[in-house]
N, C-alpha and C positions, 0 to 999 in steps of 0.2 A: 636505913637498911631495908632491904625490899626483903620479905619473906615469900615461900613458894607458894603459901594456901593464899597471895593477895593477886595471884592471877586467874584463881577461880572467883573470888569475893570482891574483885574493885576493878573499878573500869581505867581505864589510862588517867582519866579526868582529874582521878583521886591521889594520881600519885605526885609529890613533889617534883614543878618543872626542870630541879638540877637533876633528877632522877628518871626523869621520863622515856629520855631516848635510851636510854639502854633496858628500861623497863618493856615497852615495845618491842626491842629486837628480842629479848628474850620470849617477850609475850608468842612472838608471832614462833619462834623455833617450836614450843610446844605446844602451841595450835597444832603445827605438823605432826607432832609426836602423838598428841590427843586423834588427829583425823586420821593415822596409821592405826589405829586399834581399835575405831569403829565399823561392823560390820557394813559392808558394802550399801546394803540396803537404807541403814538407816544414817549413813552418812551423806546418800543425797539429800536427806531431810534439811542436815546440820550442818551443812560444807559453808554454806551463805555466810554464817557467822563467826568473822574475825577476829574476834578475841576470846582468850581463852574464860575470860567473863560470862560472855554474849552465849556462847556455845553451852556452858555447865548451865548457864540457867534456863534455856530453852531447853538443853535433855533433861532436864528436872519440871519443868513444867510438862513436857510431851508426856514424861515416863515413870514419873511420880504418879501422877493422877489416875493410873490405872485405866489409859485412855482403852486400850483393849477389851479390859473387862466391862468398861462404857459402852464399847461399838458391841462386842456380842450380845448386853442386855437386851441394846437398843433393836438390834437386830432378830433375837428372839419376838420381843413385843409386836413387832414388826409386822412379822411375818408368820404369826398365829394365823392359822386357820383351823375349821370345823373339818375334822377329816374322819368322824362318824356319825352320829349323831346322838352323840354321849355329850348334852350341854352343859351337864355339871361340870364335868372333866374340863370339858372345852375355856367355861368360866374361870375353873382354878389354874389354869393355865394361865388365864389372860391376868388373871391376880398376881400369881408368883412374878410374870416377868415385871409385872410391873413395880412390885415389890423392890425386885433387883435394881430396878433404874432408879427408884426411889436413893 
């Protein structure tokens, strides 16, 4: 018996070969279903990935990890500059972000 949550958790490989072909066709319907209710943007990211496996665990690696709050840190740290001549300030700046990427 094939259950729904083993097309997020198992790849075709896993599934028993009397069970496979109908496992796929089913796999791949909710691919479609999965790829209709991802925002446009971030579905070019995800579209590459044909199985509903491949896909859940690449937007869980992408968007678990808080890649966003990563790029701003990184991007504050970045892009300090000295923009008076207040060095302490200037240093606690350059602490905090780094803090964050920490």
């Amino acid at each position: 018996m094939v259950k729904g949550t083993d097309h997020l958790e198992k790849d075709a490989s896993e599934i028993p070969v009397e069970n496979r072909n109908q496992w796929k066709t089913l796999d791949f319907q909710l691919c479609i279903v999965l790829w209709q209710s991802i925002e446009p943007n971030v579905l070019e990211i995800l579209r590459s990935f044909k199985t509903c496996c491949s896909l859940w665990k690449n937007a869980q690696d992408i968007f678990a990890n808080d890649i966003q709050s990563l790029f701003d840190s990184a991007n504050r740290a970045f892009s300090l500059k000295q923009t008076n001549h207040d060095m302490t300030s200037h240093i606690a700046k350059a602490k905090a972000a780094v803090e964050e990427l920490k």
